[in-house]
C-alpha positions in Angstrom: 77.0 111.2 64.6 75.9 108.4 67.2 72.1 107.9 67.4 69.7 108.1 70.8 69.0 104.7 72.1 65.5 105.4 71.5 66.1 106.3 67.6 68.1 102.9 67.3 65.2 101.1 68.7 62.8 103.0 66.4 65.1 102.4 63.1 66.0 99.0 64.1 62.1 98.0 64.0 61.5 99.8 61.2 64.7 98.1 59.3 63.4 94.6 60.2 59.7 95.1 58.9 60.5 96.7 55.7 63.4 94.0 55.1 61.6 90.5 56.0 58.8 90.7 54.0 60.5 89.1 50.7 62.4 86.8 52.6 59.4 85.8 54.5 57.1 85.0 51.2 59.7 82.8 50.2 60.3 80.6 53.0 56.4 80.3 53.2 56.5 79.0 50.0 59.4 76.6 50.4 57.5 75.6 53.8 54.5 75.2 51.8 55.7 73.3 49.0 58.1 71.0 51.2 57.7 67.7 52.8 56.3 68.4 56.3 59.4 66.9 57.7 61.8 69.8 56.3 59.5 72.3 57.7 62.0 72.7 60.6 65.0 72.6 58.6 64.1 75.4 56.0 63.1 77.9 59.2 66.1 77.3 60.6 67.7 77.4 57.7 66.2 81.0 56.8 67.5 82.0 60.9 70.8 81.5 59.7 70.9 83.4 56.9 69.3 86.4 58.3 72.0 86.0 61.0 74.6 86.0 58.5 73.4 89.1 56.9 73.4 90.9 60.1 76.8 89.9 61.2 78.1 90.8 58.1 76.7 94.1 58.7 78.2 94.5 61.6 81.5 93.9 60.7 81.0 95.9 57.9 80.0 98.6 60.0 82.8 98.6 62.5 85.1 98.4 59.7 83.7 101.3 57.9 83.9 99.5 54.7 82.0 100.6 52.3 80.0 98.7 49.9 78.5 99.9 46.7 74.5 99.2 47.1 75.5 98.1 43.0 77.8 95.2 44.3 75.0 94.0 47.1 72.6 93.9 44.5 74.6 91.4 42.4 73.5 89.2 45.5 70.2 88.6 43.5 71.5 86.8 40.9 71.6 83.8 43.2 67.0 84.1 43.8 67.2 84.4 39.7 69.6 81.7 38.8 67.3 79.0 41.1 63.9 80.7 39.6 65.3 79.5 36.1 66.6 76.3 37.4 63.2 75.7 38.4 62.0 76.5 35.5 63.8 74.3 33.6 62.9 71.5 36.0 59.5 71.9 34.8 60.2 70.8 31.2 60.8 67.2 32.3 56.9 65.8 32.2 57.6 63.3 34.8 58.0 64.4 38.4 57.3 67.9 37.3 57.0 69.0 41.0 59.8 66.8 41.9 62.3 68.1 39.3 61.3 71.4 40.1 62.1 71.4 43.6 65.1 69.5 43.7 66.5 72.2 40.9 65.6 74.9 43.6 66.1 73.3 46.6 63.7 72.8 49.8 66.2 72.2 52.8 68.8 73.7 55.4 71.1 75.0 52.6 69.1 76.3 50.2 66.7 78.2 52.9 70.0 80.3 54.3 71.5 80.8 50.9 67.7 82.0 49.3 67.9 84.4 52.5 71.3 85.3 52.0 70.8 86.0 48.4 67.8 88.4 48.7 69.5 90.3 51.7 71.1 93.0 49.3 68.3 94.9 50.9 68.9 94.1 54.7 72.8 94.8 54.0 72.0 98.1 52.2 70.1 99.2 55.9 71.4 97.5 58.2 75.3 99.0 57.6 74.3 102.7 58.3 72.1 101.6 61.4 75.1 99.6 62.8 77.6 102.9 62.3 75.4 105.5 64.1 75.0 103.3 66.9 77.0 102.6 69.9 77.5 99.3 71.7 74.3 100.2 73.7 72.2 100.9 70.3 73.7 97.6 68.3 73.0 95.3 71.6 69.2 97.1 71.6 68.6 96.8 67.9 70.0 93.1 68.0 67.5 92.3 70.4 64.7 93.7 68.6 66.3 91.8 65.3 66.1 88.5 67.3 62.9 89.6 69.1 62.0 90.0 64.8 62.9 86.9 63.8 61.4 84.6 66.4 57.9 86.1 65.3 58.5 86.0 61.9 59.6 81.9 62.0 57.0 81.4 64.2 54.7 83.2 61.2 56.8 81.0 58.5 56.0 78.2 60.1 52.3 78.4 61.2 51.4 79.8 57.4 53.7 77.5 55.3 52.4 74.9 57.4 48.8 75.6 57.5 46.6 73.4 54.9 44.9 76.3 53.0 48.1 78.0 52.6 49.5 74.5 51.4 46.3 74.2 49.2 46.8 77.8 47.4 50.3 77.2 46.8 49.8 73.6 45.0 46.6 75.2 42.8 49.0 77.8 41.1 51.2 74.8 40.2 55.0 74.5 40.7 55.6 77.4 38.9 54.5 79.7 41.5 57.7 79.3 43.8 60.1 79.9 40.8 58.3 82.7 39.6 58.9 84.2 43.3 62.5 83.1 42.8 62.8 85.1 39.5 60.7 88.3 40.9 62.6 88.5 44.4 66.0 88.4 42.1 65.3 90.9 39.7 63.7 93.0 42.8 66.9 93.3 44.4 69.2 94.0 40.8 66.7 96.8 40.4 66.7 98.5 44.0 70.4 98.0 44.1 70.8 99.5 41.0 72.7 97.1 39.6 71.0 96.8 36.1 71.2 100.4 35.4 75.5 99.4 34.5 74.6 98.0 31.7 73.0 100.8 30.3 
């Protein structure tokens, strides 16, 4: 049954706060532990990934495909296959840092694909908002998803950029962004309820 305008708009804020916050801890962290120069490239590159999750739930939606929250969770077996390349990086004593990151990545690509990857969550929402709402509702919620996202990059940007956010992050070490990595991946196996197949 189609939703009120006002219960789209409601849901749709609702969906965006409770589904950003993982994917905005990480891009602070790659913003944090990047060259200043990239800071620009991993936002955008975390834009494009969020916008890829929501098309794909829109086309999802209008196609009334259904998607096992099981399968979407396999999604975070991309977060946990660049926490333990990370962590491999770090056995290599020289250039610890810069091993590390290029094993995870701190650019364009690998912002979007990270986002991508931990967006079993955003998927598993976004597809039941999308099919209770009508062209009105999707057009309202997108604008509060873009309304979302210009906040939260602005956020991204301002924190991962700011010097005692930069100086927290390099105190824990180069461990800390894998270990986020490793946590966001298993995260979203567990919600999805991906793990519980194999036993």
């Amino acid at each position: 049954m189609p939703a009120s305008l006002p219960a789209v708009l409601g849901l749709a804020a609702g969906a965006f706060a409770g589904t950003n916050l993982d994917n905005a801890a990480v891009t602070v962290a790659m913003v944090a532990t990047a060259p200043p120069d990239r800071d620009r490239r991993i936002a955008a590159g975390q834009v494009m990934g969020f916008a890829a999750l929501v098309l794909g739930a829109i086309g999802m939606a209008a196609l009334l495909f259904e998607l096992s929250t099981r399968v979407i969770g396999l999604l975070g077996l991309v977060p946990l296959t660049l926490g333990i390349r990370g962590f491999i990086g770090l056995r290599h004593p020289e250039s610890r840092a810069r091993v590390a990151r290029r094993a995870i990545g701190s650019g364009f690509f690998a912002a979007a694909v990270v986002t991508v990857a931990a967006g079993g969550d955003n998927l598993a929402v976004y597809i039941p908002l999308f099919r209770v709402a009508r062209v009105r509702g999707t057009i309202a919620a997108l604008l509060i998803f873009t309304v979302g996202e210009a906040l939260l990059t602005i956020f991204v940007l301002r924190a991962g950029g700011h010097p005692r956010v930069r100086r927290a992050i390099t105190a824990v070490g180069v461990v800390a962004t894998p270990i986020l990595y490793c946590a966001i991946g298993i995260l979203v196996l567990i919600e999805a309820g991906t793990l519980t197949v194999f036993w």
